[in-house]
C-alpha positions, 0 to 999 in steps of 0.5 A: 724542787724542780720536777725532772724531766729525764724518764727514769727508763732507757725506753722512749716515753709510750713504748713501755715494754714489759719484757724489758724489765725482767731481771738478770737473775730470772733470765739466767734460770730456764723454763722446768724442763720438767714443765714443758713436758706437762705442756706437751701432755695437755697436747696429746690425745691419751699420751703414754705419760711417764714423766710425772713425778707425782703418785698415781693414787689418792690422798688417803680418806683418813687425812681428807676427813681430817681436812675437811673437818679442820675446814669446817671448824674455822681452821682457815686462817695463818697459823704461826709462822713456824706451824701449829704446836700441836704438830710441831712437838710430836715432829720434834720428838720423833726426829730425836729418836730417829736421829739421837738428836737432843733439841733441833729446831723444827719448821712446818713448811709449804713442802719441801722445796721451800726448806730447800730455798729457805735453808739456802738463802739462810745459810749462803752468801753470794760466792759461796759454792754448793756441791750435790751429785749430778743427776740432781733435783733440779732446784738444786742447781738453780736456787743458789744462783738466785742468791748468787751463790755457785752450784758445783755439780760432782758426776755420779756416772755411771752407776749414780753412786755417791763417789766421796773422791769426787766430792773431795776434789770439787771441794774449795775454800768457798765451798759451804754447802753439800746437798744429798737426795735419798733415795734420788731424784731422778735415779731412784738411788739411795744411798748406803750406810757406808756412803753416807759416813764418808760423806759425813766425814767429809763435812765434818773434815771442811765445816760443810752444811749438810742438806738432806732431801729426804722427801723420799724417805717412806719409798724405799724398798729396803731399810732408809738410812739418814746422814742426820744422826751423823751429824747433830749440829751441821745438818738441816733434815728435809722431809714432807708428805707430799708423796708419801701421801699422795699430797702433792698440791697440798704443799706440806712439809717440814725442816729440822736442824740446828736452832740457829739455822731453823730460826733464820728460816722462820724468819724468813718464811715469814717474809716469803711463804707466811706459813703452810697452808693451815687446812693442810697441817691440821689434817697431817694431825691424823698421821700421828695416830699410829696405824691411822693410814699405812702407805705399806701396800703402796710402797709394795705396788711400786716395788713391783712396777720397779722391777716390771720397768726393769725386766721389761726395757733391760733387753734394749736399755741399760737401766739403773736399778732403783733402790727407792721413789718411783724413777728409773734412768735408763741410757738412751740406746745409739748415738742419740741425745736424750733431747733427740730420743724425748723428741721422738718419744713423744712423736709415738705419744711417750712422754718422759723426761730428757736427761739435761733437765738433770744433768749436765749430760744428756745421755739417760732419761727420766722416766716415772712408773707412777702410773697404771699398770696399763699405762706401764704396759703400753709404755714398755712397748712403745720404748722397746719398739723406739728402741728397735726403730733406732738400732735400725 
């Protein structure tokens, strides 16, 4: 054969351009909004930083231990790609008397978001629709268009409940996925026995995948309810450590569903994240000891900021009341954006986060009470004095 002569690309010979070659699907997804707002932190001298969506404490001593200990005995290589056995059976159990399910799948995940793009990219096609409640986590809307499925975000405003006339009129024949958050990233919402039945109705009516995001779950300031056991053989159950225990970096976490959903995940893990990380799931080992680590006094301090957050910007914010997590979304006062009112937060050393990085509106904003009692303080003031500045 004769070697071509043509250039494979449409640039001329010596002026390769990386830029060139990024794909569509890359550039159709923006920057995290959420991340731009950590670049500004790093920027700041002693900024007012409530846009992290991270616990404000440690790891607890106990896992740590239990993670070193598991480094220096050599558990530092793959696992199974599904997780170790000794902490896939006790999970598996526990989802079955939380949930009445009989025998689910059960993965070990490098923490939750990856159960959301693995559940995804097992289940959906391209065309396929996926419905959640705007605001949402903001995975939610971009993850299915990297599968070239179509995100369908049904309004909650005002009141960031979930509203099963909306969902059922997003509802079409493509529609194949429904997503819940509770409590919710960024409201702080849970939601109800009553609002999760109807939603369970709903997907049982039009055959839809129900995907709970319950990485929330152990911070709620009330009893947590699941749509899970509503729906044994179409939901995928998500939960992790990450907050819970302070895990953030240690990426840990873990899906349930239907056996055929969580084998197409695993596999696809395989090809994607291999496993979680190893050191990670033998310290979660620790957790299966009842009374090894209580999270109550945490859970208890976050209720307390939550209503410090509320008593102190309600005389100049409409502000949701949280039932769960550690968000609140209040509405940002006047006739501003939330771009316009971040913009000039963080011109007073306030960080948050505007409400379009959530929403298809930007009206509220994000804002995280996990963080000091003084950083809290100084952020309540700093808010209410912008507040006043812009009623003029």
């Amino acid at each position: 054969m004769t070697p071509s002569t043509t250039c494979p690309s449409t640039q001329p010979p010596g002026t390769f351009n990386p830029a060139g070659l990024i794909s569509q699907r890359a550039l159709e997804i923006d920057a995290s909004g959420i991340r731009k707002v950590f670049d500004l932190a790093a920027k700041l001298k002693d900024p007012i930083n409530l846009s992290i969506g991270q616990p404000d404490f440690d790891v607890p001593e106990p896992i740590k231990e239990r993670a070193i200990a598991a480094i220096r005995a050599g558990k530092n290589r793959y696992t199974p790609t599904q997780g170790i056995g000794e902490l896939i059976e006790p999970l598996r159990r526990a989802v079955c008397a939380d949930t009445g399910w009989r025998d689910p799948g059960v993965l070990i995940l490098s923490g939750t978001s990856a159960g959301i793009m693995l559940g995804m990219f097992a289940t959906l096609n391209p065309g396929d629709e996926v419905i959640f409640l705007d605001p949402y986590f903001v995975m939610y809307k971009h993850l299915p268009r990297l599968i070239g499925a179509v995100p369908v975000p049904v309004n909650s405003y005002p009141d960031f409940r979930l509203h099963p006339e909306r969902i059922e009129a997003a509802i079409t024949p493509r529609t194949k996925m429904l997503i819940l958050c509770s409590p919710n990233n960024p409201t702080g919402i849970a939601l109800t026995p009553a609002e999760l039945q109807a939603a369970a109705d709903i997907a049982k009516k039009h055959n839809l995948l129900v995907l709970s995001d319950e990485i929330y779950d152990a911070f709620c300031y009330q009893k947590h309810h699941s749509i899970a056991a509503l729906l044994p053989e179409q939901c995928i159950l998500l939960k992790g450590y990450s907050k819970t225990y302070a895990m953030t970096g240690w990426r840990l976490g873990y899906a349930a569903g239907p056996k055929a959903i969580i084998e197409q995940m695993t596999k696809l893990q395989q090809y994607t994240f291999v496993c979680a990380p190893a050191p990670a799931q033998y310290a979660a080992l620790e957790l299966l000891h009842a009374g090894s680590v209580d999270m109550t006094s945490h859970v208890d301090d976050y209720r307390r900021k939550r209503d410090r957050i509320i008593s102190g910007l309600s005389a100049h914010f409409s502000i949701n009341h949280p039932d769960g997590a550690f968000y609140a979304f209040p509405k940002v006062p006047g006739s501003l954006t939330a771009t316009e009112f971040v913009n000039r937060a963080v011109a007073n050393n306030v960080l948050v986060i505007p409400g379009n990085v959530f929403s298809g509106q930007d009206t509220h904003f994000r804002l995280s009470y996990a963080a000091s009692d003084h950083t809290i303080e100084r952020g309540i003031t700093a808010l209410n004095a912008l507040a006043e500045e812009i009623a003029g």
